[in-house]
N, C-alpha and C positions, 0 to 999 in steps of 0.2 A: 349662707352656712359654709360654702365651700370654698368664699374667698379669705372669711375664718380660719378653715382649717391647712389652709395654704400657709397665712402667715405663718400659725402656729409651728406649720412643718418648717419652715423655713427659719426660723428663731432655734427651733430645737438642733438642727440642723448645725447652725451659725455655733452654737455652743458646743456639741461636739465636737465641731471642727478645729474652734479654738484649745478645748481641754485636750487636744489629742497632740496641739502642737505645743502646748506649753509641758507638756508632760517628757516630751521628748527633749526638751532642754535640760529637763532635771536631772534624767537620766544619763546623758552627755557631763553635766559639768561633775557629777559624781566620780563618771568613770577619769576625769582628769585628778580630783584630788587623791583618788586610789593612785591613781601611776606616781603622782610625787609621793604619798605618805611611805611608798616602799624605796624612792630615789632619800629620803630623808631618812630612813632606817641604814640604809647603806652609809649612808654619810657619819652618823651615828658611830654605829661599828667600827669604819672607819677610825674615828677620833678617840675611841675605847682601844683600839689596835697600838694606836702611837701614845697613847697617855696624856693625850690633849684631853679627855674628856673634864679638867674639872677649871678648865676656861670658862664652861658652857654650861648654863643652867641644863639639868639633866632634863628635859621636857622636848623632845625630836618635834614631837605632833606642832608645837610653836614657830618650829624653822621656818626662814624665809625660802623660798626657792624662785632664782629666775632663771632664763634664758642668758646665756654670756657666749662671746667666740675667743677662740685660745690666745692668746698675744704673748707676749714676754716675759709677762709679771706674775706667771702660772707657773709652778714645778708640775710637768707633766710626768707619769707615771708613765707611758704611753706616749709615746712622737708622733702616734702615727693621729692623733688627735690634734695637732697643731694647727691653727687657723678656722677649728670645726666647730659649730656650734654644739652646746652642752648647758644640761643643768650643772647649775651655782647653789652650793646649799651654805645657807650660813644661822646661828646658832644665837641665842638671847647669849651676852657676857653675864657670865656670873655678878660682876658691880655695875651692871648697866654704863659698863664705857664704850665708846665707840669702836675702839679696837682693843684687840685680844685674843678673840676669835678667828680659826682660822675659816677658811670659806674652802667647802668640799667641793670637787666637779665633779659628776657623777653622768656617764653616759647613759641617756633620756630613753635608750632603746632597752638597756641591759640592764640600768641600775647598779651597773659598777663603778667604782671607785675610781679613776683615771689620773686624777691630780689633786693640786691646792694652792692655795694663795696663798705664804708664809705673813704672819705679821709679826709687830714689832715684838 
């Protein structure tokens, strides 16, 4: 009876332990898409500010966002971001071309606006 109730504890045990770590994943990648969906609104604005917005399918929540470092081929807003890594937000084109759209930078700590990639 009581090498029963061993397993038992230790199965029930095993499950909690797992539910407790996979629970914390979820919670982790949520707090990651909250910090870009507000770096994608910025960008947004952004593009609504300069009159780009009807490049871009009006749907932010869709935008791509990566990691990029500043290089040459950036119109910085901001110098003092040259060489630094920074979200890249870039936009569905309105005809599904490949360019069109400009690509936002948006500092990943603030959610400002910082620069952009000009296209053709």
């Amino acid at each position: 009876m009581k090498l029963k109730f061993m397993y038992f504890a230790l199965a029930l045990f095993s499950i909690m332990l797992i539910m407790g770590c996979s629970n914390k994943s979820v919670i982790e990648n949520s707090n990651d898409t909250d910090s870009y969906e507000d770096a994608k609104a910025a960008a947004w604005g952004f593009l609504k500010e300069e009159g780009w917005q009807d490049q871009a399918k009006d749907d932010f929540q869709n935008a791509k966002v990566k990691e990029v470092i500043i290089d040459n081929k950036y119109v910085l807003l901001d110098k003092a971001y040259d060489g630094k890594e920074v979200l890249s937000v870039s936009f569905e084109d309105v005809d599904n071309a490949v360019t069109g759209t400009t690509l936002i930078l948006v500092d990943p700590n603030t959610n400002k606006v910082i620069g952009y990639m000009p296209t053709e």
